[in-house]
C-alpha positions, 0 to 999 in steps of 0.5 A: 581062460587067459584073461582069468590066469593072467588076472590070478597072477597080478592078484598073486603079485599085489598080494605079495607086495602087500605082505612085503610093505606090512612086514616092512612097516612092522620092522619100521615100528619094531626098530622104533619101538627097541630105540624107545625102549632103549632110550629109556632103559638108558635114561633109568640107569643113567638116573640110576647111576646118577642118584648113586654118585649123588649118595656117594659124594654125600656120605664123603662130604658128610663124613668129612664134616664130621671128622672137621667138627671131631677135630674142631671138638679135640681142639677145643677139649685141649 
């Protein structure tokens, strides 16, 4: 009868310890996953903001291009 308790409370002991590595590993992977997520949420809106800093500086070089040929045009109307 001993034996049999004593037998209850490892199985009791080995199963809690299995159920605390699971559930440290499926944080592990959680935590892996938010960083890979993260990372690529990152990586979206920095593109993002990129691609926007991009079309900005386009549209003043271009509009300062075309304010030169007006000018260069005025002058050459004189």
């Amino acid at each position: 009868d001993l034996e049999r308790d004593l037998e209850r409370v490892r199985v009791r002991e080995f199963e809690r310890d299995l159920e605390r590595v699971r559930v440290r590993k499926l944080e592990r992977d959680l935590e892996r996953v938010r960083g890979r997520n993260l990372e690529r949420e990152l990586e979206r809106v920095h593109g993002r903001n990129l691609e926007r800093d991009l079309e900005r500086v386009r549209g003043r070089n271009l509009e300062r291009d075309l304010e030169r040929v007006r000018e260069f045009e005025r002058d050459l109307g004189r």
